[in-house]
N, C-alpha and C positions, 0 to 999 in steps of 0.2 A: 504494500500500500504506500504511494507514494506522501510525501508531505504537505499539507495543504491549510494552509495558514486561518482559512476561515473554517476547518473544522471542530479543531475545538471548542470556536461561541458556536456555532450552529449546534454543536452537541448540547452547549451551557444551557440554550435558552430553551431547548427543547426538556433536557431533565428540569429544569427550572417549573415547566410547566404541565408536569405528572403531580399529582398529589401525591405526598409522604409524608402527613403529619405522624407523629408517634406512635406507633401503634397497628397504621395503616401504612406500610410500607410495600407492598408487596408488589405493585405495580413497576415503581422506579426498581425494584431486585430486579425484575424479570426485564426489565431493558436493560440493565447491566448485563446480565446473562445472557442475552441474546447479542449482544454487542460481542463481549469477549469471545463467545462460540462463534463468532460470523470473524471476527480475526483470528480463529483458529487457535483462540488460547486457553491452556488448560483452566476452565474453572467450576467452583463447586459451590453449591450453600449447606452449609453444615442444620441441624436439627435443634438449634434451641431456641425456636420463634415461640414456642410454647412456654419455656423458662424467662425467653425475655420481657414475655407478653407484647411481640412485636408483631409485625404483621408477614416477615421474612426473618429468617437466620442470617447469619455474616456469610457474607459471598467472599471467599478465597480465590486468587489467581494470582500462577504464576506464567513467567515469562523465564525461562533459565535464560544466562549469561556464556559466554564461551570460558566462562573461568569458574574459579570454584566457589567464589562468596558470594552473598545473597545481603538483600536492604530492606528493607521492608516499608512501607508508606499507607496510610490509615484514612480512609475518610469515611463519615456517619452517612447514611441516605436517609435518612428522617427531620424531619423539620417542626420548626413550633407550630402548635394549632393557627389555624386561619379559616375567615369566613370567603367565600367565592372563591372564585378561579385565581388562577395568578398567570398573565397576561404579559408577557416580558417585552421590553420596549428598547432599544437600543438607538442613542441622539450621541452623537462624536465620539463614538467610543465607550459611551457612558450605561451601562445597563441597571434599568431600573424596572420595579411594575407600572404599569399603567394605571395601575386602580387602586384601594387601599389596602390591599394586601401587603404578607412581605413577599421581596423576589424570590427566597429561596437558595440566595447564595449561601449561606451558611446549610447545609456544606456544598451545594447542587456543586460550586467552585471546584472543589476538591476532587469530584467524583468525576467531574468532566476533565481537572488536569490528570488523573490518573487513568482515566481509559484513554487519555492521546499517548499517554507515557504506553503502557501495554502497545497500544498501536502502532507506533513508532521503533518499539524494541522488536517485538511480532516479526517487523521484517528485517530487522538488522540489531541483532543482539549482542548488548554492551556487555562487559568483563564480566561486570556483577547481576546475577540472576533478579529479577524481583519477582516480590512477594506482595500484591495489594489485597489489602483486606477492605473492605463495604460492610459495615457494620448498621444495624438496626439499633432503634430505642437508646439512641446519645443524649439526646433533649430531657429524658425523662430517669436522672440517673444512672447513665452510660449503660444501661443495660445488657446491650448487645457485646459491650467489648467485655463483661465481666463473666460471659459465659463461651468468649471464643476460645476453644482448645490450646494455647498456646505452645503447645509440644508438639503442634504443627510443624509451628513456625521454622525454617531454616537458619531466618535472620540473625544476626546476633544483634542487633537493634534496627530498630525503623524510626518513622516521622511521621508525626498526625500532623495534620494539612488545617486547624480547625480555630486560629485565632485571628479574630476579627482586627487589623490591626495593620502600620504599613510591614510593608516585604522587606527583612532584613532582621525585627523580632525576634529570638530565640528565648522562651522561655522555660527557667532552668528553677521555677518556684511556684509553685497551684496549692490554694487551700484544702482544707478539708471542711467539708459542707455537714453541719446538725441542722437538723429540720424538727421543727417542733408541730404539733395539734393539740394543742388542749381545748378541751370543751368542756363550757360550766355549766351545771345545772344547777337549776333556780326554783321558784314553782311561779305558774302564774297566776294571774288573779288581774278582775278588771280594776284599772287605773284611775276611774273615776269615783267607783262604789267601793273598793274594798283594795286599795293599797296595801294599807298594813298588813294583809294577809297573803300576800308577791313577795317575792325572793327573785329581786332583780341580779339576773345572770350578767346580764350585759354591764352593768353597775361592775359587778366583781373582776369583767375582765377590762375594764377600763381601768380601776384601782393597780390590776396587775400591771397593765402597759405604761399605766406612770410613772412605777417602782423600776422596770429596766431601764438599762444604761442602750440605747440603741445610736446606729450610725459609726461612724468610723472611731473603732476604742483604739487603737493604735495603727501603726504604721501597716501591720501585718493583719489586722484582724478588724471583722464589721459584724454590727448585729440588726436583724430589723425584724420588723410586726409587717406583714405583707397582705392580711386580710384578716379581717375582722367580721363574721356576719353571726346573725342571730333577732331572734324579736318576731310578731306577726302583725302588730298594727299598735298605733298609739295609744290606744284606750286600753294596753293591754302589759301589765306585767311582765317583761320577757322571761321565759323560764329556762332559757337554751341559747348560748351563746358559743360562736366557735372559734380561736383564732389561732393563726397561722404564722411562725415565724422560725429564724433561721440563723446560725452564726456560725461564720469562717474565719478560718484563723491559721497562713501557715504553719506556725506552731498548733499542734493536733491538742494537744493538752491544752493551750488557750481556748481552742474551739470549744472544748468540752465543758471546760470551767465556765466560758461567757454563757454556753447554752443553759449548764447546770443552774446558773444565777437566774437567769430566766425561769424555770422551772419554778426554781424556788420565789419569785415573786407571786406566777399564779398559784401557788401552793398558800402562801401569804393570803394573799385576796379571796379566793375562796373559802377557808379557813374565817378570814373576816367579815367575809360576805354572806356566811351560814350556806353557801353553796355544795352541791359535790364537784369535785374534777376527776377526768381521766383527761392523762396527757399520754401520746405516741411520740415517740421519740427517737429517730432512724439518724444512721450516718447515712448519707448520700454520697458522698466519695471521700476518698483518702490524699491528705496530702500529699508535698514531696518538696523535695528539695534537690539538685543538682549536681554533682561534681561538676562546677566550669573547665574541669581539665580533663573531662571523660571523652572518649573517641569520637561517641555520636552527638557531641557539642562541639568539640574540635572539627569534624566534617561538616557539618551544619556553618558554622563559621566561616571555615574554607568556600566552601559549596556559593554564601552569599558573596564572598570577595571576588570569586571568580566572576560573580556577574556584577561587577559595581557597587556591592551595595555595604554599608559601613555594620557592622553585625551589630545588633546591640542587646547585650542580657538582660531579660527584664524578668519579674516579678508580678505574675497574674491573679485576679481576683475571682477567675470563674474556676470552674471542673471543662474535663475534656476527655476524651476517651485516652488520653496520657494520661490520666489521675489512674484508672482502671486497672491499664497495662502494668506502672508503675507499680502498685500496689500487691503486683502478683509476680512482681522480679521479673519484668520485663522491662531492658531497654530502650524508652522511647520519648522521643523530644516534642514538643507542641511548638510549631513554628505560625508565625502569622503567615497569612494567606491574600492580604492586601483587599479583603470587602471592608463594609464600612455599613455600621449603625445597623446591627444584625437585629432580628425578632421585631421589630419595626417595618413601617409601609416607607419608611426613608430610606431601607435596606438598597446598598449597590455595591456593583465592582466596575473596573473599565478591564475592556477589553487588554490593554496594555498590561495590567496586574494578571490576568489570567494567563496571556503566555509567556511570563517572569517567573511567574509560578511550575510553571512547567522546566524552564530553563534553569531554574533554580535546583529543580529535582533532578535532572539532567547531570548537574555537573555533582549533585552530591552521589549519583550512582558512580559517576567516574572516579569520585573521591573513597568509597567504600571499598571498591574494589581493589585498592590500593594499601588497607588495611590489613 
């Protein structure tokens, strides 16, 4: 297949506008899969769309190398929820939706620069073999990358494709994510006749959200209340209140602690409030932290210099399917990807960050290979 500069965005905007919110994946797999089988490249989806609660399993494909080492590169095919269609619109370069949706670039990008990468290797294969993994259910707890067999893997590290962010980004720091649900019960009783005899829920968990410290407690760590619902109408008592909240912390012990305070304030307020609670209380992903002087940051760094770009080590505040891999002693870097204003209907990329992205990946296989 020869090289054709428009078909990577012609791929973009087309996965861009399959629906993949979380869960529902299944369509964007099977154009992946029909794509890599129509370049005649080995691939597979493995069997844990039932554990993921996805709507596909991780699609594995490789591409062998004429030499003996292998890379590995990561992208999610599922997306935030969205209402309608999503409509891709491309003005100088510039790819946005049309309507108010998000584009989908987080990951559609990704997925579209590693099926040009397979397609490009397909007919002319580089030192280092790859390894691309498509993973389901990243949006919703990285799901999909917590249950890919990693003793698959060949690699001895890879690169998730998956931070919103300019090209040149490497980060070598992601939090660990607590999620909190508590929900107070109250009793109710009408508001106008018989107050005194309500046990205002909503009351208790506003006491609580007082009591926490939220928003950026330090350098490394945030905590916040993300939703609060509960009530049935004004004349009315609430007896049921539920709220929602979360704290990160590259320090995993901070996380636990800011969360644990949390906790303890709705324990507080209910308690004071004559209310009951039950709180659920999950980790959502695991931190990390970096060696800046480990192989697959040194190539990574490499990989950017070769195309121009000034590396720079940053410290991120989301999860990413690196939190997942990481977490289960696997090798693998979160690189930015060059979209911009992800999970939003302001969501874009330019066509120029898409094939950088590519070129990017390009010269870090030639660098791998060389390891």
């Amino acid at each position: 297949m020869s090289e054709d500069p428009e078909r990577l965005l012609e791929r973009f905007a087309r996965l861009c506008e399959i629906p993949s919110p979380t869960g529902d994946e299944r369509a964007v797999a099977d154009a992946v899969l029909d794509e890599l089988r129509d370049l005649g490249v080995e691939a597979a989806e493995d069997d844990c769309a039932q554990a993921a609660r996805a709507g596909s399993g991780n699609v594995l494909a490789r591409v062998p190398g004429w030499g003996r080492r292998w890379v590995s590169f990561f992208a999610h095919m599922d997306t935030v929820p969205h209402d309608g269609s999503i409509d891709v619109v491309e003005q100088n370069g510039l790819f946005r939706s049309a309507g108010d949706t998000i584009l989908g670039a987080d990951n559609k990008a990704a997925v579209a620069v590693l099926l040009e990468l397979a397609a490009r290797h397909a007919e002319s294969p580089a030192a280092a073999g790859l390894e691309l993994v498509f993973t389901p259910a990243e949006e919703d707890g990285l799901r999909g990358a917590n249950e890919l067999d990693l003793e698959e893997l060949r690699s001895p590290f890879g690169y998730v494709l998956d931070h919103a962010s300019p090209i040149g980004d490497v980060i070598v720091a992601a939090p660990t994510h607590k999620h909190m649900v508590a929900t107070f019960e109250g009793q109710e009783a009408h508001a106008g006749i018989r107050p005194e005899a309500g046990i205002s829920a909503i009351a208790a968990a506003a006491a609580a959200i007082a009591q926490m410290e939220l928003g950026r407690l330090d350098e490394e760590t945030t905590a916040n209340v993300g939703e609060i619902e509960g009530g049935t109408a004004s004349n009315v008592v609430p007896g049921r209140c539920r709220v929602v909240g979360e704290a990160r912390s590259i320090d995993g012990k901070r996380a636990a602690a800011t969360l644990g305070a949390m906790v303890d304030a709705c324990t507080w307020a209910a308690g004071e409030g004559g209310c009951d609670l039950d709180i659920e209380v999950t980790e959502k992903f695991r931190g990390y932290r970096l060696d800046p002087k480990a192989t697959s940051v040194r190539v990574a760094e490499d990989a950017l210099r070769t195309r121009g770009h000034v590396p720079a080590l940053k410290v991120s505040g989301g999860g990413s399917d690196a939190n997942a891999l990481i977490a289960r002693s696997y090798d693998a870097v979160l690189l930015a990807n060059g979209t911009a204003a992800n999970h939003t209907p302001q969501e874009s990329v330019t066509a120029a960050a898409l094939r950088e992205m590519l070129e990017v990946c390009e010269a870090a296989v030639e660098l791998a290979s060389e390891c």
